[in-house]
N, C-alpha and C positions, 0 to 999 in steps of 0.2 A: 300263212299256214298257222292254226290254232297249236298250241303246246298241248300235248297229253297232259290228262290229271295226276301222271306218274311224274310228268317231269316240272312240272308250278312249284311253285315254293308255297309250302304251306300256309298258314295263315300265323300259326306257331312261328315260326321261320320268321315269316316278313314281320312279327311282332317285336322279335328277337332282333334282330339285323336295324330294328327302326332306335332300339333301346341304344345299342351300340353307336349308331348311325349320332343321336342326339349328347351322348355323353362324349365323344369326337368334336362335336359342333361346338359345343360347351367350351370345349378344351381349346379346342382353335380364337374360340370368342374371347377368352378368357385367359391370357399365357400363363399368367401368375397364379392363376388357379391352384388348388391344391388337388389332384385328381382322386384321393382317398373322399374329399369332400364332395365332388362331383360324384362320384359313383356313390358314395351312401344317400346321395341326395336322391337317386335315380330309382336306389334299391328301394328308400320307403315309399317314392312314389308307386312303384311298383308291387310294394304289400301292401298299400293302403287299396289298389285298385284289386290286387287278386283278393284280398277280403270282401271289397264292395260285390263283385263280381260270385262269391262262394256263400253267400248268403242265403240262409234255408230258406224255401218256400213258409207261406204263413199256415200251412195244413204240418201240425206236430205229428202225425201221422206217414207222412209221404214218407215211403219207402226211397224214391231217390235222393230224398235230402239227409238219409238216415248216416253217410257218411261224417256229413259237414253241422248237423244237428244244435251245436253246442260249440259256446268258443274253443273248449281245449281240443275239440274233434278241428276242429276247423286248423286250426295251431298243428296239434300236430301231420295233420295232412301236408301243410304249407310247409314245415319242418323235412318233412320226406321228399318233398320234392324240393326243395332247397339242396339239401345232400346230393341227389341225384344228379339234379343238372351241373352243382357244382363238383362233383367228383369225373362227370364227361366232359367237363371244357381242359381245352389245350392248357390252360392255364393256371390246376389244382395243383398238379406239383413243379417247383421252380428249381431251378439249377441252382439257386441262390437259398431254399430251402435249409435250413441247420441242421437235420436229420438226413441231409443226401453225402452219402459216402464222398469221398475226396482219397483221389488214386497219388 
């Protein structure tokens, strides 16, 4: 039986889940690792591809690319949604956080 389109993991999703999935691998491969070093390795590979990926069409005119036009449109696009996703993961605020109350 095929899954609904409602119920597949998005393509976003399985992008997400593969990042995760590889920084785990890393880790496991690696015990000694420093895991702050793994994840910023993972994160520029990750902005070097969503810039390759946001790059304007060669028409200066095209109305779709009128977002990402220009490096600092491009910047702070990637900005916004850096924020974004990083203020919806489980993981923005830490119990261990210096600014979280202590009962």
């Amino acid at each position: 039986m095929m899954d609904s389109p409602e119920n597949e993991p998005s393509l976003f999703d399985d992008a997400a889940a593969a990042v995760v999935d590889l920084g785990n691998r890393l880790m496991d491969q690696n015990r000694d690792a420093d895991p702050w070093d793994v994840a910023s390795g993972l994160l520029a590979g990750a902005i070097q591809y969503w810039l390759y990926a946001h790059q304007p069409c060669p028409d200066p005119y095209c109305e779709s690319c009128a977002e990402v036009a220009t490096a600092e449109q491009r910047m702070k696009l990637l900005q916004e949604e850096i924020r974004e996703f990083a203020e919806e993961s489980d993981y923005y605020h830490s119990p261990t956080d210096s600014n979280v109350g202590r009962a």
